[in-house]
C-alpha positions in Angstrom: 143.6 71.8 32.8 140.9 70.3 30.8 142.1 72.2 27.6 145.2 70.1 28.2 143.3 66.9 29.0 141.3 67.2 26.0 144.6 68.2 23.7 145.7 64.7 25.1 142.6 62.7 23.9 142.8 64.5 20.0 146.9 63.5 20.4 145.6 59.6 21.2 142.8 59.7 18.7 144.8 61.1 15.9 147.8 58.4 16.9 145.5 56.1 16.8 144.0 57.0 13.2 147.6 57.5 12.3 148.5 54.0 13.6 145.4 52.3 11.7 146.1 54.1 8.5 149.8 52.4 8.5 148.8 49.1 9.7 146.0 48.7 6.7 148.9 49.9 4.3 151.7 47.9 5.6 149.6 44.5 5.4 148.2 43.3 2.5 144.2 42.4 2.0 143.9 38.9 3.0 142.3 36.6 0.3 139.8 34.1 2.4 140.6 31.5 -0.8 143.8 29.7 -1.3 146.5 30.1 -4.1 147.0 26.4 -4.4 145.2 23.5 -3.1 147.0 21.8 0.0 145.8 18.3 -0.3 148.5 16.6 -3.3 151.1 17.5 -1.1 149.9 16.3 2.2 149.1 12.9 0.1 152.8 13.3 -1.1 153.7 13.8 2.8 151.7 11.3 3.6 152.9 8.5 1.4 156.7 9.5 1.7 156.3 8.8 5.6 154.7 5.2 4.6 158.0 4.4 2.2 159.9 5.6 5.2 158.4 3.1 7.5 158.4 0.7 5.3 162.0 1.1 4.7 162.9 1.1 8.6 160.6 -1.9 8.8 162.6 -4.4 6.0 165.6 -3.2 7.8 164.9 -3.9 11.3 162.7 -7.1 10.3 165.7 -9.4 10.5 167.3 -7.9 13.8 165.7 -8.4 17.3 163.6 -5.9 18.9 165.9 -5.1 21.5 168.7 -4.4 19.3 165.9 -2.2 17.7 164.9 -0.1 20.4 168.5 0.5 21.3 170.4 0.8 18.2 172.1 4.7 17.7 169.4 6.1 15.2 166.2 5.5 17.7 168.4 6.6 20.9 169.6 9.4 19.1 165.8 10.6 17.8 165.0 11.0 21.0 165.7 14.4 23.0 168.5 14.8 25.9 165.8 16.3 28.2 163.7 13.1 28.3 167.0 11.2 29.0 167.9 13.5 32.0 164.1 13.3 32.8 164.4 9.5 33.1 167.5 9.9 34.8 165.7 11.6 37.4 163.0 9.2 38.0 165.3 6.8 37.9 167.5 8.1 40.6 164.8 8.8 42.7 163.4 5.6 42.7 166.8 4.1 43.9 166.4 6.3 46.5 163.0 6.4 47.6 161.8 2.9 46.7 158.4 3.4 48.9 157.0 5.7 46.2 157.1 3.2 43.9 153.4 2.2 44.4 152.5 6.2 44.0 154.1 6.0 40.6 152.0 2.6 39.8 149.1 4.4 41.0 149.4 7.1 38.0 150.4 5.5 35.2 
């Protein structure tokens, strides 16, 4: 029994050795320093979003805020799950109008 038990433990160790030795040749050395420098292109992120807000500003500049918040592009930017979510809180408002305060308490 313990020649067995012992015939296990070499089977683990040498799986073990044999499962290190492919994982160091299967991934490359990591290199602590980057190839390229990140920061141009988070300035180019970075300023595209501010021409893109700028845009959707001189658009919605002459139209009312309402008609903003409604119009199909921001309804459609957000998901259906927050729509069935308000749906929900909604409905169960309408039907149980004494938790209102609760909510009030909250938020």
């Amino acid at each position: 029994m313990g020649s067995q038990a012992m015939n296990k433990q070499e089977m683990n160790e040498q799986e073990q050795r044999k499962l290190a030795d492919l994982l160091q040749r299967s991934l490359p050395p990591m290199n602590p320093e980057l190839d390229r420098d990140l920061w141009p292109k988070m300035l180019q992120r970075i300023m595209l979003h501010r021409i893109m807000l700028h845009r959707i500003d001189e658009r919605a500049r002459d139209r009312h805020w309402l008609a903003v918040l409604f119009s199909p592009s921001a309804l459609s930017a957000v998901p259906w799950f927050d729509w069935a979510l308000l749906a929900v809180v909604i409905v169960g408002l309408c039907i149980f109008p004494r938790s209102i305060p609760i909510w009030l308490y909250h938020f």
